[in-house]
C-alpha positions in Angstrom: 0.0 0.0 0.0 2.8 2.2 0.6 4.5 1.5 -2.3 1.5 2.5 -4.4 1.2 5.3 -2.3 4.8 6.4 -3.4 4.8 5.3 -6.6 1.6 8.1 -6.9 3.3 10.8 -5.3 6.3 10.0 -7.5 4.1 9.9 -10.8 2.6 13.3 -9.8 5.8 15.2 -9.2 6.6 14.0 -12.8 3.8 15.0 -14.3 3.8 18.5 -12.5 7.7 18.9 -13.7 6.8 18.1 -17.4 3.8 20.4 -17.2 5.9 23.1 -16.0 8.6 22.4 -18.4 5.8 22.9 -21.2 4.3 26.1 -19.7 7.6 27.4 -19.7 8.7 26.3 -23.2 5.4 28.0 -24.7 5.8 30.8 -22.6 8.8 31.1 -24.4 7.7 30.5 -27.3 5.4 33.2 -27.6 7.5 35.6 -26.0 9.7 35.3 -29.1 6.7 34.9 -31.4 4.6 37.5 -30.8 6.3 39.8 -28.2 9.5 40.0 -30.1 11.6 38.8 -27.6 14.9 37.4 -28.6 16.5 34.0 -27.7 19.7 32.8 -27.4 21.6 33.2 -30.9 23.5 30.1 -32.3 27.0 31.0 -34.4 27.0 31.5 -37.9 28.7 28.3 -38.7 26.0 26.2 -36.6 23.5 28.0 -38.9 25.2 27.7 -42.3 25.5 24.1 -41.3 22.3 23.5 -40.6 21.0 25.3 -43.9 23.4 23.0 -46.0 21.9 19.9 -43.9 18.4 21.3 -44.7 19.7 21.4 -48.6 20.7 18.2 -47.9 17.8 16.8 -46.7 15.9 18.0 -50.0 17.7 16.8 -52.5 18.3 13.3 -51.6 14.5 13.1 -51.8 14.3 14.8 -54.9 16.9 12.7 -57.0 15.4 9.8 -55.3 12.3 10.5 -57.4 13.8 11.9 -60.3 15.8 8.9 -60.4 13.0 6.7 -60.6 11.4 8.4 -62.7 14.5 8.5 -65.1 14.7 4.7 -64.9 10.9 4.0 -64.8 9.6 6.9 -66.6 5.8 5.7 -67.2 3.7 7.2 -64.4 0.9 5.3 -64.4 3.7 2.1 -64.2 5.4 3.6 -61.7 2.2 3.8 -59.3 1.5 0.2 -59.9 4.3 -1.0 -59.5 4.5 0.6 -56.3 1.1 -0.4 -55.0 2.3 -4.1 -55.8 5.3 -3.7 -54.1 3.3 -2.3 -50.9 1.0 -5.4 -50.8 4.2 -7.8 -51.1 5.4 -6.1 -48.3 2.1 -6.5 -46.3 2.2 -10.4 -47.2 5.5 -11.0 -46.6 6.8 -11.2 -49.8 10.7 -10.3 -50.0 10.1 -9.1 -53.6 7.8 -8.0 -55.4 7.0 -7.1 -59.0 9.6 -5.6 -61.7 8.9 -2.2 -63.6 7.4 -3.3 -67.0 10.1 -2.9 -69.5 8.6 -1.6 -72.8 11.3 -3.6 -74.4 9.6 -6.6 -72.7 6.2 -5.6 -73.5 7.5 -5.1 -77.2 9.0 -8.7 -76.6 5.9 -10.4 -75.5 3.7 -9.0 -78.5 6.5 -9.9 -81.2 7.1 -13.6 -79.9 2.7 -13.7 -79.4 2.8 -12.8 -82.9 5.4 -14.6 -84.3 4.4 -17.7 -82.9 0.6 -17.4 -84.3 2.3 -17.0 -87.8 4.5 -20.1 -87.6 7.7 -20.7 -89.8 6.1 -20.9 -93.2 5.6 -17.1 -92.8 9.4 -15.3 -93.1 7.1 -12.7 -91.1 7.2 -14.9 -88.1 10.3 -16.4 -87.5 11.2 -12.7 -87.6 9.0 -11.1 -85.2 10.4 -14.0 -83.6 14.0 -13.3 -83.5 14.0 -9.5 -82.7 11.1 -10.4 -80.2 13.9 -12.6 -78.6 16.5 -9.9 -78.6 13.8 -7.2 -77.0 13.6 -10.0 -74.7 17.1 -9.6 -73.5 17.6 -6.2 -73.7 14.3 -5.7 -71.3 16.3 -8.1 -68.5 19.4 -6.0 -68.9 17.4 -2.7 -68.2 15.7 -5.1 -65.4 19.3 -5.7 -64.4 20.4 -2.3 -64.3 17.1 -1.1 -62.1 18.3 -3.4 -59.8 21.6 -2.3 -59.5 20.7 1.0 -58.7 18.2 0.3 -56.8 20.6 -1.3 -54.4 24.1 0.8 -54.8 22.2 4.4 -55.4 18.5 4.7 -54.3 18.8 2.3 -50.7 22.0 4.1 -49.7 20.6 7.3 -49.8 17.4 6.3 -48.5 18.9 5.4 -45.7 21.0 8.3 -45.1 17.7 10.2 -45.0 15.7 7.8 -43.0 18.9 7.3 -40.4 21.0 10.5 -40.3 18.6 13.3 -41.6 16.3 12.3 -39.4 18.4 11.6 -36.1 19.8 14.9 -37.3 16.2 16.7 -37.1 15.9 14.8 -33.5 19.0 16.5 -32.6 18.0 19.7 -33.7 14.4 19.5 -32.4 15.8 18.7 -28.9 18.5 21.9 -29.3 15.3 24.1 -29.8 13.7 23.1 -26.8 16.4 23.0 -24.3 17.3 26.8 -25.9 13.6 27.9 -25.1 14.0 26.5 -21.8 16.8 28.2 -21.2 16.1 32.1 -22.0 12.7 31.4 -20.2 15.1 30.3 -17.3 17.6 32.9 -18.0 15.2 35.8 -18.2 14.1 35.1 -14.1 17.2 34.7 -13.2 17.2 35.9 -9.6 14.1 34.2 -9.2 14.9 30.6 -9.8 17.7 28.9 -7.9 21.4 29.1 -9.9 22.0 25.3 -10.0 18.4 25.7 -12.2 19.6 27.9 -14.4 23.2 26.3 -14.7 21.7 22.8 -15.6 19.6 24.6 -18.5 23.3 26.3 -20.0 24.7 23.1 -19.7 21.9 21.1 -21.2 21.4 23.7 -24.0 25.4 23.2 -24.6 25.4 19.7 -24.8 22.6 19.6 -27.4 24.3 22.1 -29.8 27.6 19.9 -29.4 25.9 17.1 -29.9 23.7 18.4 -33.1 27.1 20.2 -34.8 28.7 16.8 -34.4 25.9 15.1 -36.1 25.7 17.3 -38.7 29.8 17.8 -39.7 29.6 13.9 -39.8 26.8 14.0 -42.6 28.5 17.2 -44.1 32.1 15.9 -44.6 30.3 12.3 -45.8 32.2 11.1 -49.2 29.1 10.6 -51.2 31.4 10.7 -54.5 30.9 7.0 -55.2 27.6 7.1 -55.1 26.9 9.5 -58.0 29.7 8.0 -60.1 27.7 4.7 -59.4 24.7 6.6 -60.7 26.3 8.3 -63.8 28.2 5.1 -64.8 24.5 3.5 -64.8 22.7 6.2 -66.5 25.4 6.0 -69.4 24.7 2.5 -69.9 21.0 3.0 -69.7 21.5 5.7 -72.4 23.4 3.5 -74.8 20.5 1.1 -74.5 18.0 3.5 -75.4 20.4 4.8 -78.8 
C-alpha cells in the first residue's frame, strides 16, 4: 500500500515537472513569437550548417524521385508498381514485382505474334527473333534497375531515413532546451542558480551534440555514389540509342 502510495506521489511530481517544463517552453515561445523577444543566438557556422543539412535533406529526396522516374519513366507504371510492391510487403513477400520494361512488352507482342504465324511465314520467324533480342535487352534494363536500386536509391534512403532524421531529432531537442533556457535565463534571480546552470549546460550539450551530427553528414564522401549513378545512367543511355 505504501509502495503504491509512493509510486503516486512520484508519478505526480513527474507529471507536475513536465507540465511546467511545457508552460515554460510555450511561454517562451510566444514571448519570441509574438512579443518579439529574442532567444539565445546560435554562431553562424551552426546556422550555415544546418542550412546545407536542410539542402541536404531535400535533394536526396528529390533525386530519389527523379531517379526513378529516369529509370521508370511511365507514371501510371510507376504507381502500380508501387502499389504491388506495398502489398508484397504487407504479405510478406521479400520481392515484389519488376517495372514493365517496354522492351519486354515489345518482346511479348512480337514472340505472341510470331508464334501465331509459324515458320512458313518469313514474317514470323522474324517477329520472332528481334522479339527474342527485346527480350534480353528488357532483362538488362531489369538488371540495371536493380543495380541501382541497391548501390544508389537504398544508400541514400537510408542516409535520410537514419542520419537526416536523427539529425532533425537533434535539432528538435536543441530548440527546446534553448527555449527553456532564455525562459530560465530571463528570471534569473528568481529561480535557484543550480536551475539555471543545468539549462546552460543542457542547452550546450545539445548544440555539441547536433554540430557533431551534422559535420559527420556534411564531410560524408558521397562521391561513389553518383559516379555509381552516372556510370549506370550512361549504360541506360546507350541502350536506349
Amino acid at each position: 500500500m505504501k509502495t503504491t502510495q509512493h509510486t503516486r506521489v512520484w508519478l505526480s511530481e513527474q507529471l507536475c515537472s513536465i507540465q511546467g517544463w511545457s508552460r515554460a517552453f510555450l511561454l517562451q515561445k510566444v514571448s519570441e513569437k509574438v512579443g518579439g523577444a529574442e532567444g539565445t543566438k546560435l554562431d553562424e557556422d551552426f546556422k550555415e550548417m544546418e542550412r546545407k543539412v536542410d539542402v541536404t535533406s531535400r535533394a536526396v529526396m528529390e533525386i530519389m524521385t527523379k531517379t526513378i522516374e529516369y529509370l521508370q519513366p511511365n507514371p501510371a507504371s510507376r504507381a502500380k508498381l508501387t502499389m504491388l510492391n506495398t502489398m508484397s510487403k504487407i504479405r510478406g513477400q521479400e520481392k515484389g514485382p519488376g517495372y514493365p520494361q517496354a522492351e519486354a512488352l515489345l518482346a511479348e507482342a512480337m514472340i505472341k505474334f510470331g508464334k501465331e504465324l509459324g515458320d512458313e511465314c518469313n514474317f514470323g520467324p522474324a517477329l520472332g527473333d528481334v522479339g527474342e533480342a527485346m527480350r534480353e535487352l528488357s532483362e538488362v534494363k531489369d538488371s540495371l534497375d536493380i543495380d541501382v536500386k541497391q548501390n544508389f536509391i537504398d544508400p541514400l534512403q537510408n542516409l535520410h531515413d537514419k542520419d537526416l532524421r536523427e539529425i532533425q531529432h537533434h535539432l528538435k531537442k536543441l530548440e527546446g532546451r534553448r527555449l527553456d533556457f532564455d525562459y530560465k535565463k530571463k528570471r534569473q534571480g528568481k529561480l535557484p542558480d543550480d536551475e539555471l546552470r543545468q539549462a546552460l549546460e543542457k542547452f550546450d550539450e545539445s548544440k555539441e551534440i547536433a554540430e557533431s551530427s551534422m559535420f559527420n553528414l556534411l564531410e560524408m564522401d558521397v562521391s561513389k555514389l553518383f559516379f555509381c549513378l552516372l556510370h549506370m545512367c550512361l549504360i541506360n543511355a546507350f541502350l536506349n540509342d
